[in-house]
PQR file of N, CA, C, O and H, with PARSE charges and radii, in Angstrom:
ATOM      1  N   UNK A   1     -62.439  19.494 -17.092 -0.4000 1.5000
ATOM      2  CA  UNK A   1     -63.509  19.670 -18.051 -0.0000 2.0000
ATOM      3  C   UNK A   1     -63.811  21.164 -18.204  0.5500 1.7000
ATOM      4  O   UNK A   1     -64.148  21.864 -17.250 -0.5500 1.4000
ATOM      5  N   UNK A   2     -63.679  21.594 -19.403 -0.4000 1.5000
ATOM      6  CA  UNK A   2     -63.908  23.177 -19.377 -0.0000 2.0000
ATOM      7  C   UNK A   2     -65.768  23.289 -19.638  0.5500 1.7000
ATOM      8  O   UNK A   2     -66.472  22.323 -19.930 -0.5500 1.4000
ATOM      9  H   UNK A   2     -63.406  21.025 -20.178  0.4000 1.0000
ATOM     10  N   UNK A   3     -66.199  24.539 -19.464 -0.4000 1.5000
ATOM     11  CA  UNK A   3     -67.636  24.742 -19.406 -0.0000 2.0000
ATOM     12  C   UNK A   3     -67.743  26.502 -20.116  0.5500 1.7000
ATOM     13  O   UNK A   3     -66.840  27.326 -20.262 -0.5500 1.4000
ATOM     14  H   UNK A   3     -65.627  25.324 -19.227  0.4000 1.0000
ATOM     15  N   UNK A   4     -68.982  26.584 -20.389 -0.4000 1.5000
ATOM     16  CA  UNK A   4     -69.356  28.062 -21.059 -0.0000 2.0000
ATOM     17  C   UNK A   4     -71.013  28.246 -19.938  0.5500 1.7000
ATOM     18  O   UNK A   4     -72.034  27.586 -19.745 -0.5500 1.4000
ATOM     19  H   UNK A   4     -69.716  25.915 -20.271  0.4000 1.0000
ATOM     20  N   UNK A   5     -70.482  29.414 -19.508 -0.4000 1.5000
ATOM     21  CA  UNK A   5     -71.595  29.892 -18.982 -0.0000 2.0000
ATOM     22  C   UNK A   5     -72.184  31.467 -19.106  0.5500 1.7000
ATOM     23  O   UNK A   5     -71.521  32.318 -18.512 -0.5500 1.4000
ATOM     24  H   UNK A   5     -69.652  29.950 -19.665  0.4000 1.0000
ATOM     25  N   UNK A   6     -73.238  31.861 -19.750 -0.4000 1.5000
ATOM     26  CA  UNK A   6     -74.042  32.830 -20.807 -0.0000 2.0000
ATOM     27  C   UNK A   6     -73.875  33.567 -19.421  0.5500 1.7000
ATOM     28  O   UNK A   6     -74.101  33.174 -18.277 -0.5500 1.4000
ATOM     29  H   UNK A   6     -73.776  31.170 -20.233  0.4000 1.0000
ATOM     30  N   UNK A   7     -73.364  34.868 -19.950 -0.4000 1.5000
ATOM     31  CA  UNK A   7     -73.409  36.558 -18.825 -0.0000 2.0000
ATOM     32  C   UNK A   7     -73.819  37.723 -19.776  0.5500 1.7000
ATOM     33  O   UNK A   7     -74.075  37.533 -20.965 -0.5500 1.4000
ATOM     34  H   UNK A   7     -73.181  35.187 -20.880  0.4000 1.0000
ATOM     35  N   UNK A   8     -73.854  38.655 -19.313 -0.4000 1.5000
ATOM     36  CA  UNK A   8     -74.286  39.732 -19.946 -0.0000 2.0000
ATOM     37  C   UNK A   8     -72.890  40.555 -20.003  0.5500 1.7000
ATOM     38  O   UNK A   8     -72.176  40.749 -19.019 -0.5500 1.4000
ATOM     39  H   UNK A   8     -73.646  38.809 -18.347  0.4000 1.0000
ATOM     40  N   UNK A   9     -72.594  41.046 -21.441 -0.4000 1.5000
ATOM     41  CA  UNK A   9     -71.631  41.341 -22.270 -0.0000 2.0000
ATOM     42  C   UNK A   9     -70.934  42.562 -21.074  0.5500 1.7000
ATOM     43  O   UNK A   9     -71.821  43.397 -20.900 -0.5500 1.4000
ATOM     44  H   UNK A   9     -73.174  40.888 -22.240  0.4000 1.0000
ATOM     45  N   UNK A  10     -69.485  42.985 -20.089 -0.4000 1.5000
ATOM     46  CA  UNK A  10     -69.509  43.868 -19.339 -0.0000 2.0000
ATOM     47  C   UNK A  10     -69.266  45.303 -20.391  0.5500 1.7000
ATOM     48  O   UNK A  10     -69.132  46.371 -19.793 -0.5500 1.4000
ATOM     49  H   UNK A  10     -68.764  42.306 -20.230  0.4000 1.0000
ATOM     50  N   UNK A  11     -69.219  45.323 -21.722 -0.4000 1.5000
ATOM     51  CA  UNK A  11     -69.188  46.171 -22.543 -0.0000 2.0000
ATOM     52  C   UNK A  11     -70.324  46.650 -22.690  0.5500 1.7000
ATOM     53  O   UNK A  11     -70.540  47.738 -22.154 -0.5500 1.4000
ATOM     54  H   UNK A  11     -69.329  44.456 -22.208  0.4000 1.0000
ATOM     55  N   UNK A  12     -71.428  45.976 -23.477 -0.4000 1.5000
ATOM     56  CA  UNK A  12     -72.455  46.536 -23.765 -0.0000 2.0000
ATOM     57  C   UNK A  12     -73.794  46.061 -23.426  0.5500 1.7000
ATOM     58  O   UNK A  12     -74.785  46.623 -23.894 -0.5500 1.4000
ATOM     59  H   UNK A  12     -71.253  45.092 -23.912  0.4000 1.0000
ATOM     60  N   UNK A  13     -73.892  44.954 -22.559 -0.4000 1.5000
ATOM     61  CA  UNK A  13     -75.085  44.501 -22.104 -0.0000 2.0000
ATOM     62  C   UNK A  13     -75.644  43.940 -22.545  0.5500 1.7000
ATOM     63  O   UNK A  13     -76.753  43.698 -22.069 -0.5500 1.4000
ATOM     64  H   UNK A  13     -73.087  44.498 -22.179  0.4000 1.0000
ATOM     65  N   UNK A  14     -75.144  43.268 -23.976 -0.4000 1.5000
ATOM     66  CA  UNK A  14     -76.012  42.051 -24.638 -0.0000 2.0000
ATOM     67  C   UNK A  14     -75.508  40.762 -24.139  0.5500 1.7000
ATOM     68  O   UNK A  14     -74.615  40.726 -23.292 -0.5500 1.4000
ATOM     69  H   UNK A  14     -74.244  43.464 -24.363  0.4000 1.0000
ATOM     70  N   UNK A  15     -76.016  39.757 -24.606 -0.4000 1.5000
ATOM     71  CA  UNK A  15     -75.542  38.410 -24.199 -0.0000 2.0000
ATOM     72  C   UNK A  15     -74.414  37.917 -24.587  0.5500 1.7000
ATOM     73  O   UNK A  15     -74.315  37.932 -25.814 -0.5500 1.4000
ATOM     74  H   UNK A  15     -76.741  39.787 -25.295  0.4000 1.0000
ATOM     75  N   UNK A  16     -73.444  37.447 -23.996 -0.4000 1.5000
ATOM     76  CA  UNK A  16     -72.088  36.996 -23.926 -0.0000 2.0000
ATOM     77  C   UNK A  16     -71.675  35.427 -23.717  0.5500 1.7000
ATOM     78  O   UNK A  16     -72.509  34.525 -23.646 -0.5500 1.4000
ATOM     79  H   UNK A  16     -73.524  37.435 -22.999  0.4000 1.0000
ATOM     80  N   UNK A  17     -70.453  35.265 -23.641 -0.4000 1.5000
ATOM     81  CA  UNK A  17     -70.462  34.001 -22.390 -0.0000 2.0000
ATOM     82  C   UNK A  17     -68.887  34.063 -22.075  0.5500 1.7000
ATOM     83  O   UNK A  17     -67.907  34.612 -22.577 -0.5500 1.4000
ATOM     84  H   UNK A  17     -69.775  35.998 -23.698  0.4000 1.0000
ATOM     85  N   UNK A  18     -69.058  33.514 -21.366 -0.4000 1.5000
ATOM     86  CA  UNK A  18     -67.661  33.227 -20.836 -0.0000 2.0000
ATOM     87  C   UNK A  18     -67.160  31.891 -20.426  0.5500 1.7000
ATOM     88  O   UNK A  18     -67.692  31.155 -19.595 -0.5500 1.4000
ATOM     89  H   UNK A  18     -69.855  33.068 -20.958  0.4000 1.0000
ATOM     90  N   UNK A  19     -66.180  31.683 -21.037 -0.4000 1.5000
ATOM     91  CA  UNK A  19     -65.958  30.128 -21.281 -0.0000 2.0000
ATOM     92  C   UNK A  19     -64.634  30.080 -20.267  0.5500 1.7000
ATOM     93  O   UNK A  19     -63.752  30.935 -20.357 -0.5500 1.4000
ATOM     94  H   UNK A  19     -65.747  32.281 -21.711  0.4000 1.0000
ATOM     95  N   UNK A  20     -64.576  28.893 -19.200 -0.4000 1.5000
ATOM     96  CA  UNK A  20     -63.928  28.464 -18.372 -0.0000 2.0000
ATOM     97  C   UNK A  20     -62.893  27.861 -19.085  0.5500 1.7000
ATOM     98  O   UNK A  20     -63.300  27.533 -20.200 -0.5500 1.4000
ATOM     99  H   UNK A  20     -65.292  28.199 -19.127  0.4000 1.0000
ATOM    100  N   UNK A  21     -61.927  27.629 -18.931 -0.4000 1.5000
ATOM    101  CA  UNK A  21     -60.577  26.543 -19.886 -0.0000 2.0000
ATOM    102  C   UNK A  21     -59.898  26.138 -19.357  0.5500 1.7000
ATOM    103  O   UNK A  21     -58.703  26.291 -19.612 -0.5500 1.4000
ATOM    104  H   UNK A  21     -61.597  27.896 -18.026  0.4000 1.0000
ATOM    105  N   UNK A  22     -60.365  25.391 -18.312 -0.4000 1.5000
ATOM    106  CA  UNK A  22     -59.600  24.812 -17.397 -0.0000 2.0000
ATOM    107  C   UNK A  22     -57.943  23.830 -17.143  0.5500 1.7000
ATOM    108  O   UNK A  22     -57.151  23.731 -16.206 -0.5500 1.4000
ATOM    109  H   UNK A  22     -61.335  25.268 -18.104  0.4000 1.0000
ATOM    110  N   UNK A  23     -58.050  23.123 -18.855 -0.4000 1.5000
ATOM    111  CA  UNK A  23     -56.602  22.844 -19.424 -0.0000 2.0000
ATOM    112  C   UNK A  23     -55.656  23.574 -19.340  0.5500 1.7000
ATOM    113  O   UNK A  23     -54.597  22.952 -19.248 -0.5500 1.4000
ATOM    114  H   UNK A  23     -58.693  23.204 -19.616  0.4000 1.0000
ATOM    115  N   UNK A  24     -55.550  24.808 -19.329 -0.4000 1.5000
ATOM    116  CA  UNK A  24     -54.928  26.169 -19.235 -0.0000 2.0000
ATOM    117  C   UNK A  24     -55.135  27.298 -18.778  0.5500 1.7000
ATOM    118  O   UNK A  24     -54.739  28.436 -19.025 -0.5500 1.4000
ATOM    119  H   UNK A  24     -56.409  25.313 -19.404  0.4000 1.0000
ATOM    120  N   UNK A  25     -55.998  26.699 -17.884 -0.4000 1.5000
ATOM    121  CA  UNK A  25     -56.075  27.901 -16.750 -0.0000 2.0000
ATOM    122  C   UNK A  25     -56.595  29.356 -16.717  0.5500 1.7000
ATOM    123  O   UNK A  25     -56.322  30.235 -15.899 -0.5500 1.4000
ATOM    124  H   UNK A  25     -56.320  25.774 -17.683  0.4000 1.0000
ATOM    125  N   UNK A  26     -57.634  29.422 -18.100 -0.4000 1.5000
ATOM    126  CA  UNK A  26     -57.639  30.672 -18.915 -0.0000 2.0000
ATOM    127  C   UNK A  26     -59.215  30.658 -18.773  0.5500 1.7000
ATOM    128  O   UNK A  26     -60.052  29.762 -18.882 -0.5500 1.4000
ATOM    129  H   UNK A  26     -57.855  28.709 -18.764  0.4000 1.0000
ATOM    130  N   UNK A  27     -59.283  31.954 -18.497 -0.4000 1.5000
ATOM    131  CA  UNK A  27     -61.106  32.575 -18.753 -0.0000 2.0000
ATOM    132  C   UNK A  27     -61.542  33.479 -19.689  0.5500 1.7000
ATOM    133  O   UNK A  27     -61.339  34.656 -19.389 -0.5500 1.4000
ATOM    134  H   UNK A  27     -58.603  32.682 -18.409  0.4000 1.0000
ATOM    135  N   UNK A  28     -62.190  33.226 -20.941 -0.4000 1.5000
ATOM    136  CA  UNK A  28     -62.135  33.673 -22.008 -0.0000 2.0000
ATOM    137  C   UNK A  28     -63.414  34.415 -21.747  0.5500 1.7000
ATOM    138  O   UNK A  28     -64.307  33.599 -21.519 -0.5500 1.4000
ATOM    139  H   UNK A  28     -62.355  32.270 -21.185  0.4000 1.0000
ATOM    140  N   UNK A  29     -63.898  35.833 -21.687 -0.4000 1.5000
ATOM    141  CA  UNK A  29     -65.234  36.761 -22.167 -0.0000 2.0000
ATOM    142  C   UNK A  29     -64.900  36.709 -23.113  0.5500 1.7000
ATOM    143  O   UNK A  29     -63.800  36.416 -23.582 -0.5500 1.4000
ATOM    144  H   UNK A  29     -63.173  36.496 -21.872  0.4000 1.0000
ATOM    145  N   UNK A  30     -66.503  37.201 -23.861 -0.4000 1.5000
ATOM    146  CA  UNK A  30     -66.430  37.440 -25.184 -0.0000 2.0000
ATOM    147  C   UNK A  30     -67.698  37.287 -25.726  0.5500 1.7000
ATOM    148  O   UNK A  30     -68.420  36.328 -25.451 -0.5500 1.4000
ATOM    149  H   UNK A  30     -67.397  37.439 -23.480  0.4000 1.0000
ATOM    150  N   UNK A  31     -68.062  38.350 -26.623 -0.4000 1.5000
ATOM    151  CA  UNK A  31     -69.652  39.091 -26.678 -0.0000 2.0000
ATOM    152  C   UNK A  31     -69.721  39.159 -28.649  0.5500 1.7000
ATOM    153  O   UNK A  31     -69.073  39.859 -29.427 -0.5500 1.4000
ATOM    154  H   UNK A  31     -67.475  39.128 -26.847  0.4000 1.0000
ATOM    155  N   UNK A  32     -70.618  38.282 -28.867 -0.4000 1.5000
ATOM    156  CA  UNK A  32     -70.815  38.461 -31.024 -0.0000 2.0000
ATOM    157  C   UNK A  32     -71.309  39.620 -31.110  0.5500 1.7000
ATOM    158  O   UNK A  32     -71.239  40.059 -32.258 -0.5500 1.4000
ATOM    159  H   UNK A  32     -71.145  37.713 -28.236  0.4000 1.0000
ATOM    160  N   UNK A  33     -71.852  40.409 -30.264 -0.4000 1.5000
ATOM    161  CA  UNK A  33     -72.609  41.798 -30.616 -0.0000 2.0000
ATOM    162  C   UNK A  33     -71.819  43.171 -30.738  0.5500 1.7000
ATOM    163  O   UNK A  33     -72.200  44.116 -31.429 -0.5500 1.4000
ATOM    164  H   UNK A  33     -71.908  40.053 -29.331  0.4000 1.0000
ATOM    165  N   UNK A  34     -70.535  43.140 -29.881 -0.4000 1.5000
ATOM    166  CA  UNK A  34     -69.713  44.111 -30.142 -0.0000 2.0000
ATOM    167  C   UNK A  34     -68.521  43.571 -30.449  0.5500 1.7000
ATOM    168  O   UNK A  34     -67.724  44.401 -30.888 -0.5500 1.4000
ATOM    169  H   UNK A  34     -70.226  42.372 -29.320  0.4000 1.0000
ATOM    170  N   UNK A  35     -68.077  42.346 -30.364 -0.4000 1.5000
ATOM    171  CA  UNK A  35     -66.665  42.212 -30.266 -0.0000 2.0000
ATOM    172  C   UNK A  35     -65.982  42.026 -29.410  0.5500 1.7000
ATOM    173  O   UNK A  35     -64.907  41.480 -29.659 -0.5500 1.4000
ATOM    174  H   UNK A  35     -68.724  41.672 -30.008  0.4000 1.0000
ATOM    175  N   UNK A  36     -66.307  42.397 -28.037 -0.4000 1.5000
ATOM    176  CA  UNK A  36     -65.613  42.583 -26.814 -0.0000 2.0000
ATOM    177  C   UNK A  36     -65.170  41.056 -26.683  0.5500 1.7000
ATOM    178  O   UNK A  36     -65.829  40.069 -27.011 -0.5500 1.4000
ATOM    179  H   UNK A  36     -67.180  42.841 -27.835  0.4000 1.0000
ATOM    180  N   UNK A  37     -63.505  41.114 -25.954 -0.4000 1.5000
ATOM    181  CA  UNK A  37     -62.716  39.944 -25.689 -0.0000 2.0000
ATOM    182  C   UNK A  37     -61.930  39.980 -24.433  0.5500 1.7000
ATOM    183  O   UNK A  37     -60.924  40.676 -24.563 -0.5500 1.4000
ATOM    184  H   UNK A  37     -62.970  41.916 -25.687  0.4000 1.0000
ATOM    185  N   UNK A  38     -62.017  39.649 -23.698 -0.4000 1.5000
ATOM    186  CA  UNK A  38     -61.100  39.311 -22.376 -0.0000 2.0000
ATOM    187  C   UNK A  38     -60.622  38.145 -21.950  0.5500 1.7000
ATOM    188  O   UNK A  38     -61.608  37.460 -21.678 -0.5500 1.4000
ATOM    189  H   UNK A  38     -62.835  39.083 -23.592  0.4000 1.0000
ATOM    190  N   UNK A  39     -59.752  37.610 -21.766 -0.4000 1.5000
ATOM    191  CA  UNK A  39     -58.638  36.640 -21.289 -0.0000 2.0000
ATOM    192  C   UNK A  39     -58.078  36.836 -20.308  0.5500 1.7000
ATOM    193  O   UNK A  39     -57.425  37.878 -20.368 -0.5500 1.4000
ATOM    194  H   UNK A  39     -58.951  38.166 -21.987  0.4000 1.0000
ATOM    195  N   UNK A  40     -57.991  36.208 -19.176 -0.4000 1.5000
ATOM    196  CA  UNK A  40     -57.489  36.421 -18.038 -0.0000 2.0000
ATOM    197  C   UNK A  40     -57.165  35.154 -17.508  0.5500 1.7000
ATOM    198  O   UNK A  40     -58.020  34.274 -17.614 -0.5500 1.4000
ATOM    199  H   UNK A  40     -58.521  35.362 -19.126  0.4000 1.0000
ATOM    200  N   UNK A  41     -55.964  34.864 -16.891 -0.4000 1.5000
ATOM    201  CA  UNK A  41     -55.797  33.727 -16.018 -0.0000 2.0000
ATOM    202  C   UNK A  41     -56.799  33.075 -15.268  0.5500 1.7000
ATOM    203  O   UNK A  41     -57.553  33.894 -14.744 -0.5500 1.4000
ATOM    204  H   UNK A  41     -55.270  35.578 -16.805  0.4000 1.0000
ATOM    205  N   UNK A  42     -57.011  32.193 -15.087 -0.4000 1.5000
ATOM    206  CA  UNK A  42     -57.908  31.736 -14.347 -0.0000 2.0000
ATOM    207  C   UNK A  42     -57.434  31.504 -12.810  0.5500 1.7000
ATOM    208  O   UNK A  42     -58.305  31.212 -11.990 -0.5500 1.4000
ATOM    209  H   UNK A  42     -56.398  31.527 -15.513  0.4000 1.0000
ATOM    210  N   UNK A  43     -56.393  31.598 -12.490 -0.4000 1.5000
ATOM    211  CA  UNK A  43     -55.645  31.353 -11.023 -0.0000 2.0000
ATOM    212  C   UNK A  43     -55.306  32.599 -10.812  0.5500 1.7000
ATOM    213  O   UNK A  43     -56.186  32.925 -10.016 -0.5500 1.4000
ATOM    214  H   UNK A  43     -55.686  31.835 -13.156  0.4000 1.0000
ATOM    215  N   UNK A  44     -54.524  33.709 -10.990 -0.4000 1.5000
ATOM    216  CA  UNK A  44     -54.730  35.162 -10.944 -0.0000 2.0000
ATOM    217  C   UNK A  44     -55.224  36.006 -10.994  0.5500 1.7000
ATOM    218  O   UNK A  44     -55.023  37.002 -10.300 -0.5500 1.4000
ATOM    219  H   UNK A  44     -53.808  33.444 -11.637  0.4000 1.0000
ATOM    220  N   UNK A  45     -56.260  35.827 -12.076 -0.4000 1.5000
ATOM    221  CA  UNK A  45     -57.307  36.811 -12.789 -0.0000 2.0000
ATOM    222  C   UNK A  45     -56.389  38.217 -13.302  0.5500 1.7000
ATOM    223  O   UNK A  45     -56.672  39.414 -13.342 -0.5500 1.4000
ATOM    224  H   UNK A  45     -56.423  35.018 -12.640  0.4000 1.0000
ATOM    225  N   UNK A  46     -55.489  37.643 -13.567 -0.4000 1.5000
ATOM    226  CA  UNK A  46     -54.346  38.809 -14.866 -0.0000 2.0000
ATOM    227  C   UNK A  46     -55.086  38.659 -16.122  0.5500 1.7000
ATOM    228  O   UNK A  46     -55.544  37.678 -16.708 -0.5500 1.4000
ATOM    229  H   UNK A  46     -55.258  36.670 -13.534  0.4000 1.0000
ATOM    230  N   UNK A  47     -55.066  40.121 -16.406 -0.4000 1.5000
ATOM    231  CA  UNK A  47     -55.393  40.361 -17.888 -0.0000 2.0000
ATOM    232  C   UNK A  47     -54.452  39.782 -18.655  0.5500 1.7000
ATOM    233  O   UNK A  47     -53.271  40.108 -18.538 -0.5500 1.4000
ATOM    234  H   UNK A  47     -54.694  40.918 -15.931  0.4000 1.0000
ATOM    235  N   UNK A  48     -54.914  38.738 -19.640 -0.4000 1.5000
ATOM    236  CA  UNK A  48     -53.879  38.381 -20.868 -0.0000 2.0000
ATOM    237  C   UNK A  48     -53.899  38.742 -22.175  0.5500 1.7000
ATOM    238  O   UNK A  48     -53.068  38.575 -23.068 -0.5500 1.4000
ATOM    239  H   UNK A  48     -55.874  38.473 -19.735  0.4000 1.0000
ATOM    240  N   UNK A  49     -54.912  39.236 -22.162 -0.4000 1.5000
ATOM    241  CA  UNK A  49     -55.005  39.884 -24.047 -0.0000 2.0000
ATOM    242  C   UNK A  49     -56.706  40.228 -23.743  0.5500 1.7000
ATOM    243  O   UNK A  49     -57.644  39.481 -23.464 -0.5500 1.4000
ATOM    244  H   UNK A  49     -55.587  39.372 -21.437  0.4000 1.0000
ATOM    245  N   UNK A  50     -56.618  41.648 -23.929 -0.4000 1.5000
ATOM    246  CA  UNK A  50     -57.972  41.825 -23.915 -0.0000 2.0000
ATOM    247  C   UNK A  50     -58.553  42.866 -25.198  0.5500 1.7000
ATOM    248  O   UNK A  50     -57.627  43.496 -25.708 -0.5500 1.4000
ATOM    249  H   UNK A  50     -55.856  42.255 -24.155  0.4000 1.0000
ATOM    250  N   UNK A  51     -59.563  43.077 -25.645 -0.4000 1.5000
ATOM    251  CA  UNK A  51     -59.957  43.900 -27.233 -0.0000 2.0000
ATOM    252  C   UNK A  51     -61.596  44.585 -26.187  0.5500 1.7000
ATOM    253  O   UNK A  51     -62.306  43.978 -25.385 -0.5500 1.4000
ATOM    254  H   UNK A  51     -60.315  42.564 -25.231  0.4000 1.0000
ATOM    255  N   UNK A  52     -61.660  45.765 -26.592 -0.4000 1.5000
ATOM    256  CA  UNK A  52     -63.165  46.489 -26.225 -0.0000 2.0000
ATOM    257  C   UNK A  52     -63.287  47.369 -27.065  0.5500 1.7000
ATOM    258  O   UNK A  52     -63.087  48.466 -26.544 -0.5500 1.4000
ATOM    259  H   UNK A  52     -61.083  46.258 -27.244  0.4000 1.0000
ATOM    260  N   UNK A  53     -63.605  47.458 -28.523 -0.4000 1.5000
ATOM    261  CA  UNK A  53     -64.095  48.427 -29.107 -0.0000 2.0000
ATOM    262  C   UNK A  53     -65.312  49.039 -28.681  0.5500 1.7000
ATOM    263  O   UNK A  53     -66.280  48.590 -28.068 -0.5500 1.4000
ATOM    264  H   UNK A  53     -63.767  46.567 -28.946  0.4000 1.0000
ATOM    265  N   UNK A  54     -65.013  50.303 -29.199 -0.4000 1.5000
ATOM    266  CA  UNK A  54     -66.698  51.143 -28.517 -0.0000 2.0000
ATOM    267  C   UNK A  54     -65.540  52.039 -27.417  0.5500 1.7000
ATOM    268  O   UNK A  54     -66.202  52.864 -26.788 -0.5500 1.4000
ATOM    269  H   UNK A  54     -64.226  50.669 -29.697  0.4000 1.0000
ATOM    270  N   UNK A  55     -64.498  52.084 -27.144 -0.4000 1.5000
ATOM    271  CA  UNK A  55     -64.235  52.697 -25.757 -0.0000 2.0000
ATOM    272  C   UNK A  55     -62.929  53.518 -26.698  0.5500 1.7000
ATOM    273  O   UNK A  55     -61.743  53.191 -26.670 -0.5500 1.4000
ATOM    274  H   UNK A  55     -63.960  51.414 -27.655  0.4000 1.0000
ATOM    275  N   UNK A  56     -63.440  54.477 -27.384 -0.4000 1.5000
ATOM    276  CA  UNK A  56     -62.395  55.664 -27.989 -0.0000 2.0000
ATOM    277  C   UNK A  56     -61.751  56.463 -26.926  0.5500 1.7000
ATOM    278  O   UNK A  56     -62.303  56.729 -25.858 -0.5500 1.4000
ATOM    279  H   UNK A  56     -64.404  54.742 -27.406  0.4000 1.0000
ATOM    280  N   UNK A  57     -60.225  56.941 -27.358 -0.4000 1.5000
ATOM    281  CA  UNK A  57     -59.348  57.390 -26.628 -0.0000 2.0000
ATOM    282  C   UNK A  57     -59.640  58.808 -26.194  0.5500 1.7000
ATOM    283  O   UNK A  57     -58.972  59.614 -25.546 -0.5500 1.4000
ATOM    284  H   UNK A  57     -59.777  56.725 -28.226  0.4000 1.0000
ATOM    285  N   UNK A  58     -60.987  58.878 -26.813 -0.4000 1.5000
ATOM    286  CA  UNK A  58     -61.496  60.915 -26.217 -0.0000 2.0000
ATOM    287  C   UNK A  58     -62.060  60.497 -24.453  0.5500 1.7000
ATOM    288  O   UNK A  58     -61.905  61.187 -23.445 -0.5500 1.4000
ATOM    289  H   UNK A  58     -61.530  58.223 -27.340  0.4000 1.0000
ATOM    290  N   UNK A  59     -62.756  59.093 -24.587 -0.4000 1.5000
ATOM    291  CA  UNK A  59     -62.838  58.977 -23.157 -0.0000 2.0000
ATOM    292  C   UNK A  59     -62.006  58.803 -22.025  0.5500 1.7000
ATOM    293  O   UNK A  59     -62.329  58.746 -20.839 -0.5500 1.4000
ATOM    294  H   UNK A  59     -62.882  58.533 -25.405  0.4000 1.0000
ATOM    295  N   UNK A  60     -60.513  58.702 -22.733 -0.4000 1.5000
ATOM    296  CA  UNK A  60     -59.615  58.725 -21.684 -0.0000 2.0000
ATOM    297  C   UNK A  60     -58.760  60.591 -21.448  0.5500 1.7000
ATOM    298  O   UNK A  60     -57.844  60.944 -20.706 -0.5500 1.4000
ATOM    299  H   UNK A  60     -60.250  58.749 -23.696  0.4000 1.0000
ATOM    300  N   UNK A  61     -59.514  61.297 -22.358 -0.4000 1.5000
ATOM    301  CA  UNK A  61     -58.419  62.578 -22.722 -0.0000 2.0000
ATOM    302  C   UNK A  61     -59.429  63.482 -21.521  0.5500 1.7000
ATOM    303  O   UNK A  61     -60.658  63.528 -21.576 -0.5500 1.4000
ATOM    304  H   UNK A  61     -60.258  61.010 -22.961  0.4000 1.0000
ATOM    305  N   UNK A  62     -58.650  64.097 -20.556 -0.4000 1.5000
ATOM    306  CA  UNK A  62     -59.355  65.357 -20.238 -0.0000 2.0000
ATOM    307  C   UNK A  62     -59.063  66.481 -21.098  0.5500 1.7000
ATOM    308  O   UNK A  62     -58.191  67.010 -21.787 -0.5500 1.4000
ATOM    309  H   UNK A  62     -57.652  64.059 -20.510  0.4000 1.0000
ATOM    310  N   UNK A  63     -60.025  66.549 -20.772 -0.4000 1.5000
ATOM    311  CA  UNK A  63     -60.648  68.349 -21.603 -0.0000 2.0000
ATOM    312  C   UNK A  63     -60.823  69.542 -20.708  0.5500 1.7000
ATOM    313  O   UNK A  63     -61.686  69.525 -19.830 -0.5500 1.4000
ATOM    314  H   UNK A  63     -60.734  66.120 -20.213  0.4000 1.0000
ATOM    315  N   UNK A  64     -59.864  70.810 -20.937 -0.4000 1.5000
ATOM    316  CA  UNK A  64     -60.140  71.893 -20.063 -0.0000 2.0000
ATOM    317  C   UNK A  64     -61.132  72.702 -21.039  0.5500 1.7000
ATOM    318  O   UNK A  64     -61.635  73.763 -20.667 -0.5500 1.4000
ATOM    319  H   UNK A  64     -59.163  70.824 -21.651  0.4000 1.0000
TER
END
């Protein structure tokens, strides 16, 4: 039996949920306020397809 249980978005802190999918073994995040999406195995906890807008590639660039 799969289930949805309401968390706070790990992107931006609004309300989320994250839905269990137990048919397939899959844990779906996922937030209406930004978009944010995560998929992960549910027996591994491997990332399977994940989306986080809001997180531009200047935050990954160092700057001298």
């Amino acid at each position: 039996m799969n289930y949805v249980e309401n968390i706070r978005c790990p992107n931006c802190g609004s309300y989320g949920e994250r839905h269990h999918l137990l048919d397939c073994n899959l844990v779906r995040t996922q937030c209406p306020e930004c978009d944010y999406l995560m998929v992960t195995c549910g027996v591994t906890g491997k990332v399977v397809e994940a989306y986080a807008p809001g997180l531009s590639l200047e935050h990954f660039i160092c700057r001298v």
